[in-house]
C-alpha distance (Angstrom), angle and dihedral (degrees) to the residues before:
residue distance angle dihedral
X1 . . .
X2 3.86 . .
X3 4.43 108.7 .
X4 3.38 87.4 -108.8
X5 4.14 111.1 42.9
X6 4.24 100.8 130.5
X7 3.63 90.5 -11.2
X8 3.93 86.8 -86.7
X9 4.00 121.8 146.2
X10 3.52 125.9 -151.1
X11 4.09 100.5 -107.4
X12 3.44 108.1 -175.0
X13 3.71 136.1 -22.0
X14 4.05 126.0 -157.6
X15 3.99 129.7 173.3
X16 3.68 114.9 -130.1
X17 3.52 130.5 170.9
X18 3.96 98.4 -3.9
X19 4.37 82.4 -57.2
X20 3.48 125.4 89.4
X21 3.94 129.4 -129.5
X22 3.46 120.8 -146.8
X23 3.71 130.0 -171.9
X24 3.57 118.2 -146.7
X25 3.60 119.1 -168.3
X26 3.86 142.3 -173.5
X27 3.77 108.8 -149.3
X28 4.31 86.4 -173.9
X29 3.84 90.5 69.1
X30 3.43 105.7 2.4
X31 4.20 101.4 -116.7
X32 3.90 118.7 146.4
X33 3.26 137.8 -163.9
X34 3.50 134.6 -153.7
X35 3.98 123.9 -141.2
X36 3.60 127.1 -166.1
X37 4.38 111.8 -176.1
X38 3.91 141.3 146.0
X39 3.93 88.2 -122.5
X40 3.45 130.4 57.0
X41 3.93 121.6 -119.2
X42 3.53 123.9 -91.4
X43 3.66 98.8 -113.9
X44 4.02 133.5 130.5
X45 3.90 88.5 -136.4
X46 4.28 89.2 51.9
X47 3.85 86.8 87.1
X48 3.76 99.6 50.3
X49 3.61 90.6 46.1
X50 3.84 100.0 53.3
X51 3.67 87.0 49.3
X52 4.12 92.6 -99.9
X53 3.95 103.6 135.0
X54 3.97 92.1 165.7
X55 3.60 94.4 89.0
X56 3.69 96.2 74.9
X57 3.58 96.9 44.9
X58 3.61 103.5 101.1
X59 4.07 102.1 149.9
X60 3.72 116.2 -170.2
X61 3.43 100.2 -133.2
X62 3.74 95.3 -121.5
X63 3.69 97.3 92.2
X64 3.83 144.9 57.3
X65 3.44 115.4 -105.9
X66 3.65 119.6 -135.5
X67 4.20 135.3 -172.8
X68 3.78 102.8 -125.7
X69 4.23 99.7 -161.8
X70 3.36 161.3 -21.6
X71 3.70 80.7 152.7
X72 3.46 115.4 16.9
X73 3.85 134.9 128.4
X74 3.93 114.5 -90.8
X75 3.40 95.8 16.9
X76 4.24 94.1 83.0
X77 3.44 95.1 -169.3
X78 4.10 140.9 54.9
X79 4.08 96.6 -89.3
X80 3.77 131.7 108.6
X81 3.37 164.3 -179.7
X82 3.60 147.4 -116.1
X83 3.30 109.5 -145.3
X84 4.12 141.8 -172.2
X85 3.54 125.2 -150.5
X86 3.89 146.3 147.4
X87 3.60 91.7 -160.2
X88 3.75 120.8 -55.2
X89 3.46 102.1 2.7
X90 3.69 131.2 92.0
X91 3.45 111.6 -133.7
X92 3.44 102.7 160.5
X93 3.42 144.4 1.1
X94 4.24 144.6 165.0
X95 3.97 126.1 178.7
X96 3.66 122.8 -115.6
X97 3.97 113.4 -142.1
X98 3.46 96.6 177.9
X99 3.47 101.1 94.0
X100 3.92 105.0 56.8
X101 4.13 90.0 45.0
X102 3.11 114.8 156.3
X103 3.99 128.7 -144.0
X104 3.98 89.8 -175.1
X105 4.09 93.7 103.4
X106 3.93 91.4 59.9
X107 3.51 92.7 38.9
X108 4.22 79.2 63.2
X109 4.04 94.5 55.6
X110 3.62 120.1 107.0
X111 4.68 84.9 13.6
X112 4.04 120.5 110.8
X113 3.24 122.9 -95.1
X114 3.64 88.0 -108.3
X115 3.63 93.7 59.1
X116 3.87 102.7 36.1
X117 4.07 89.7 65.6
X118 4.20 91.4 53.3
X119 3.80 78.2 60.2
X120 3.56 104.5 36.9
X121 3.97 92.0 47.5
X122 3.69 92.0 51.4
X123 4.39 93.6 47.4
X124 4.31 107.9 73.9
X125 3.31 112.9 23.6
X126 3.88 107.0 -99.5
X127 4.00 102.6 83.7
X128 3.94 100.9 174.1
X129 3.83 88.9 44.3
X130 3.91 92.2 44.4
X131 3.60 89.8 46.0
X132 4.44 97.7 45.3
X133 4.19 86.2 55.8
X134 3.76 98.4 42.8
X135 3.85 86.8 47.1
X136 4.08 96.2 47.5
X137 3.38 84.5 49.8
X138 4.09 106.2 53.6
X139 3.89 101.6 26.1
X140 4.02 134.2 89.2
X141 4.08 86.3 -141.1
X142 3.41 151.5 -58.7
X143 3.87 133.3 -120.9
X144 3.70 137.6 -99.1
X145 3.89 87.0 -97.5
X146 3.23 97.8 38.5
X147 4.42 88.1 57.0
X148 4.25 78.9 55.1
X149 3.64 90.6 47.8
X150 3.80 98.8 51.9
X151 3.83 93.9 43.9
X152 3.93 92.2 56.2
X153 3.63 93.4 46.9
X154 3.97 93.8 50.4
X155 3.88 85.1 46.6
X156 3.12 94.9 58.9
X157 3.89 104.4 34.5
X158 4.50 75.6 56.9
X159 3.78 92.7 45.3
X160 4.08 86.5 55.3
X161 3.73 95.3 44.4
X162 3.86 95.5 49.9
X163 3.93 101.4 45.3
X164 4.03 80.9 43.7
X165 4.09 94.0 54.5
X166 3.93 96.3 33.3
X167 4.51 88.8 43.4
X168 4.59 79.5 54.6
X169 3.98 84.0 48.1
X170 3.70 89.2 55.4
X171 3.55 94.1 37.9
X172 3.69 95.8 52.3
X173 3.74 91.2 47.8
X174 3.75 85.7 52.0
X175 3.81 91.1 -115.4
X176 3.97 85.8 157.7
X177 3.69 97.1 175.0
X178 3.79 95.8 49.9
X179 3.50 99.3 40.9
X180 3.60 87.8 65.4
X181 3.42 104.1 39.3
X182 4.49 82.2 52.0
X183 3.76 82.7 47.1
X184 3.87 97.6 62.3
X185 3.71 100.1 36.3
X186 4.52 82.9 52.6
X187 4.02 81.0 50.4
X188 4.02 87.7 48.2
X189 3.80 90.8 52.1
X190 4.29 95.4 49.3
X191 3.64 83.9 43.6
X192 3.72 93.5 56.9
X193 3.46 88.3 33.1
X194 3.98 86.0 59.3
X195 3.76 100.6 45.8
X196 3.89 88.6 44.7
X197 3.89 93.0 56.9
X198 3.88 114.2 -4.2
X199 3.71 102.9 -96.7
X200 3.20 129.3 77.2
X201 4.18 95.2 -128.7
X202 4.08 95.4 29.6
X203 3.71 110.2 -94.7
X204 3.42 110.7 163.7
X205 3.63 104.9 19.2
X206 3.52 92.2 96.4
X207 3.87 116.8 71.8
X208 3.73 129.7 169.2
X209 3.66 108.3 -79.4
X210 3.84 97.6 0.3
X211 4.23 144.2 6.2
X212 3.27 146.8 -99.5
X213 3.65 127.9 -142.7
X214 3.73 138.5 173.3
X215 3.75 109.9 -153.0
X216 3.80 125.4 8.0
X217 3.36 95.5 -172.9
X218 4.11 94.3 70.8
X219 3.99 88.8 86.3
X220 3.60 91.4 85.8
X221 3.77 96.3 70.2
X222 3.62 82.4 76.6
X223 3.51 97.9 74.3
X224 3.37 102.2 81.4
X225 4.02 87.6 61.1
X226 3.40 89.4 53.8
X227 3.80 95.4 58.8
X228 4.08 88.2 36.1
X229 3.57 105.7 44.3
X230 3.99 98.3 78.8
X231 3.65 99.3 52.5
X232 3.74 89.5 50.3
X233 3.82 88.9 49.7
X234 3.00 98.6 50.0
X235 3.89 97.0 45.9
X236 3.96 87.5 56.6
X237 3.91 96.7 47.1
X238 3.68 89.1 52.9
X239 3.53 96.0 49.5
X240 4.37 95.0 95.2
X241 3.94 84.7 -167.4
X242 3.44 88.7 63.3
X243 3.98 102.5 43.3
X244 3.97 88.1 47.2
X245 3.93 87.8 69.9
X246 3.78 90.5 50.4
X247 3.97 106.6 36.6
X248 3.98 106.5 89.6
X249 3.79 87.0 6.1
X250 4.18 106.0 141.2
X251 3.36 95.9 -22.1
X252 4.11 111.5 -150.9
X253 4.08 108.2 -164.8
X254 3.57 115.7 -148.1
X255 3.76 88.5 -111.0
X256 3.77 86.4 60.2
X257 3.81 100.5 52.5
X258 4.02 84.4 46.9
X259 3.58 98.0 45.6
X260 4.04 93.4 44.5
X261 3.98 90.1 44.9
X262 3.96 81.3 -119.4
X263 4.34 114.0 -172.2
X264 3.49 130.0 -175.7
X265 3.82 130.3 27.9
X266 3.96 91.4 -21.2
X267 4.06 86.4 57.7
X268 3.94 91.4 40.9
X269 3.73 94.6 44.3
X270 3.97 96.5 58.4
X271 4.08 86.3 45.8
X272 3.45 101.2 -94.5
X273 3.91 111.5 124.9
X274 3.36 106.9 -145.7
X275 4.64 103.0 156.9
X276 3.16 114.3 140.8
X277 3.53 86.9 -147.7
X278 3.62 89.7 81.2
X279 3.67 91.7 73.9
X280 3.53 94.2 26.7
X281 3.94 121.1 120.1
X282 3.27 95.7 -148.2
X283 4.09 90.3 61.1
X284 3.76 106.4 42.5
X285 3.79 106.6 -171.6
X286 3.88 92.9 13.0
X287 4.15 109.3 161.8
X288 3.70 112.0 -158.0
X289 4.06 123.2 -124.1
X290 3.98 112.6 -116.6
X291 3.64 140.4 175.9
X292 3.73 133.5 -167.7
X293 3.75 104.4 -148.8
X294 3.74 95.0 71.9
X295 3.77 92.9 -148.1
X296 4.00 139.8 111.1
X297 3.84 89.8 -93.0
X298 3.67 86.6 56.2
X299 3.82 98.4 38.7
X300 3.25 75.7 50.6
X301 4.05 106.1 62.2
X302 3.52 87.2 43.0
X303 3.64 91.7 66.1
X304 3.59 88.7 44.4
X305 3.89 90.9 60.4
X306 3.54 95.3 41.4
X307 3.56 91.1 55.7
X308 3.78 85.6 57.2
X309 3.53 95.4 50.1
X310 3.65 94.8 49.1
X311 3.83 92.5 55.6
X312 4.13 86.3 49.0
X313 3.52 85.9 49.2
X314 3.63 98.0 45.5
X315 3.88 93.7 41.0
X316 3.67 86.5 51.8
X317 3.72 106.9 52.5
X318 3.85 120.7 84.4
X319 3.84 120.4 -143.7
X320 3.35 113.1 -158.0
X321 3.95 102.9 176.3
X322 4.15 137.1 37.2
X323 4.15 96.2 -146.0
X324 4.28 134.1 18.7
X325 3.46 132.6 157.1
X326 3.67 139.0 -176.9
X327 3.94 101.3 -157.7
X328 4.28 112.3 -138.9
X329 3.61 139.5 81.4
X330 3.71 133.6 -154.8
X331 3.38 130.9 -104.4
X332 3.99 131.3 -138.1
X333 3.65 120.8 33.8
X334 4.26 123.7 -48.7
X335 3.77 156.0 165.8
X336 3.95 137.2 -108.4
X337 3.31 119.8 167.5
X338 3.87 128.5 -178.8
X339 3.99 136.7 -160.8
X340 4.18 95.2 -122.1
X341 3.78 118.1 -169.7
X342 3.64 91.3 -97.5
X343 3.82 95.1 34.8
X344 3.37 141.4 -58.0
X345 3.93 128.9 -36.1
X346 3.90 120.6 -142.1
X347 3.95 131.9 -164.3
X348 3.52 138.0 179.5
X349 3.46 124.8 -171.7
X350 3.75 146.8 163.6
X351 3.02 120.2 -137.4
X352 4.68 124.6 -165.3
X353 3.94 127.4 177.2
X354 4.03 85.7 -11.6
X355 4.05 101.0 -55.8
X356 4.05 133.7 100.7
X357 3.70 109.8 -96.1
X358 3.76 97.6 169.4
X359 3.49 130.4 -4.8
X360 3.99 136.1 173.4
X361 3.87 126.9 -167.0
X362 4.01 129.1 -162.3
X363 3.55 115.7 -164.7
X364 4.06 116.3 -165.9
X365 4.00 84.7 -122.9
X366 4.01 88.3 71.6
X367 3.74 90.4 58.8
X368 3.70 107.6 32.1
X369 3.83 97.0 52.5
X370 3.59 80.8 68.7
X371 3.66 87.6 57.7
X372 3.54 98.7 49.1
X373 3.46 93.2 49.6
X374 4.11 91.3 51.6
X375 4.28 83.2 54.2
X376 4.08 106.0 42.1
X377 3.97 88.8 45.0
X378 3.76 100.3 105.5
X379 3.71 96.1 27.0
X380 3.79 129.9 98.8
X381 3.43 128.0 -102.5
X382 3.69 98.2 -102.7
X383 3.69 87.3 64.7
X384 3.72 92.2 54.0
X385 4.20 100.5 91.1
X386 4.13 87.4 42.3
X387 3.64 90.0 65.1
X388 3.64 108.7 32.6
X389 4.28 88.9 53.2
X390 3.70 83.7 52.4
X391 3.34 94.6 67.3
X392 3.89 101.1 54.6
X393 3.57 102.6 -137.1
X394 3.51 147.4 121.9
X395 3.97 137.4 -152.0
X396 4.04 90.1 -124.6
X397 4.17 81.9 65.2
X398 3.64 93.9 49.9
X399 3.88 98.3 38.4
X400 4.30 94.0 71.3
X401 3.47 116.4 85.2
X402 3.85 121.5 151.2
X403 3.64 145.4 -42.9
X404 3.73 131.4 -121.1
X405 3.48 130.9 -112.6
X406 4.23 118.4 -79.9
């Protein structure tokens, strides 16, 4: 299937049973569809997302190659990379999820529903998200409040995320002044964040058919980011220093995000507006954030918008209660999905007598290292941090996968 046959992307991808399930989705209108077959698609992404990463190694031979991690500095977590160089240059490259695996998903099998998303929300890094998908996914519904509730929460788990990549943009450019002043507005947000639900990235406030939240009233620490957060924009966009380090910087063509079934802020950078907001009930009338350019300056500006639009959102949504629930979960097995800061977060679970008997999770991490390695290749190593906090994402996200059968 060609990358762009009914606009549809190949969303995740799991083996079960000797068969493998594929989700297809359309990110114009939001309709998926749901695959079951003893062969795996014919995709370039299939290899990423069954945890194959050999099948975009293709070294050139005229290089050393290298292993770039577990530990290493910049990449903040165990993950790596193979890498081939002569010296400076990148010639080739492939990530290695191996190493931040994660057994969480099976530990989930055979749990309730209840208990599976205190595990699942605490597993790859983006709780609120982690917690919005598993939720759509198991529950009957969810009220009116609860719609206001969610959005808020993802807002602000996005608004963290951003001014935490863009402040290790600034840092890496030694931009010393604005990576600071980015580093205590992202401490303002988890500290709001904390007040508002008792942990500073969200845990917990999401709950199978409703929320839970401890003080309402936290929101309003945001304000002074509101009236802040243009002057400091502007201050690092005019800084030509700074935009030098990002302009040309792993450059992802739109041909590459639609070949590589890209999502997130590596699709919206290279002008291709995949959000699942757009579809989203929760967002009605949401317009996604693109750029042209394709690379980490304009990965870049799209975070910077988005962080304005989740403040406007934020500011604009009224809570009116702490705690709701609409009691019931679904039976049979079904899909949530969830625009994450770096992308979006899919899960598909099955669900008997009110337990987990299978479940599979794609984080946007799994698919968009594969991205980032198609734009740093043929850069130089100074270039490398630039374009990997461009992307958002984190080897914890990429590492879960699925869990067996009970």
């Amino acid at each position: 299937m060609s990358a762009n046959t009914n606009g549809k992307t190949l969303a995740a991808l799991f083996r079960r049973g000797g068969e493998y399930v594929s989700v297809w989705l359309d990110y114009g209108n939001g309709k998926a569809e749901i695959t079951i077959e003893r062969e795996a698609p014919e995709r370039p992404i299939a290899g990423a997302l069954l945890g194959r990463t050999e099948p975009y190694w293709k070294p050139s031979g005229e290089g050393r190659v290298i292993r770039f991690g577990p530990a290493a500095s910049g990449l903040f977590q165990a993950g790596a990379f193979d890498i081939e160089t002569f010296g400076e240059k990148i010639l080739a490259i492939r990530p290695l999820y191996d190493y931040k695996g994660s057994r969480v998903l099976r530990s989930m099998v055979g749990r309730k529903v209840d208990e599976a998303l205190v595990l699942l929300e605490r597993a790859g890094g983006f709780p609120v998200t982690y917690a919005v998908a598993f939720a759509r996914a198991v529950e009957d519904g969810v009220s009116e409040e609860g719609v206001r509730v969610r959005r808020t929460l993802l807002e602000l788990e996005r608004l963290h995320n951003h001014l935490h990549s863009v402040r290790k943009l600034a840092g890496d450019a030694s931009q010393k002044v604005a990576t600071m002043q980015f580093a205590a507005m992202e401490e303002e947000v988890l500290r709001t964040m904390a007040e508002l639900t008792g942990h500073r990235y969200g845990a917990g406030a999401v709950r199978v058919g409703g929320f839970r939240l401890r003080d309402v009233s936290a929101l309003e620490r945001l304000g002074d980011i509101e009236r802040e957060f243009p002057g400091l924009e502007d201050e690092l966009e005019d800084s030509k220093t700074f935009l030098d380090r990002l302009h040309r910087t792993c450059t992802l063509s739109r041909d590459d995000v639609l070949e590589l079934d890209s999502v997130g802020l590596a699709a919206r950078g290279s002008g291709v507006p995949r959000d699942v907001r757009s579809f989203d009930p929760y967002y009605e009338g949401y317009r996604p954030v693109t750029e042209k350019e394709g690379d980490a300056l304009a990965r870049m500006l799209v975070m910077m918008d988005e962080i304005k639009h989740s403040l406007r959102i934020i500011s604009e949504t009224e809570i009116r209660s702490s705690e709701g629930r609409q009691d019931g979960s679904r039976e049979g097995l079904h899909m949530g999905v969830a625009e994450g800061p770096h992308g979006d977060v899919l899960v598909l679970v099955e669900v008997r007598d009110g337990r987990v008997r299978w479940i599979g999770v794609r984080g946007a991490s799994r698919v968009n290292y594969v991205a980032f390695c198609r734009g740093i290749t043929g850069n130089i190593f100074t270039d490398f941090p630039f374009g990997l906090h461009s992307f958002g994402m984190n080897f914890a996200d990429a590492g879960l996968w699925q869990g067996g059968e009970e």
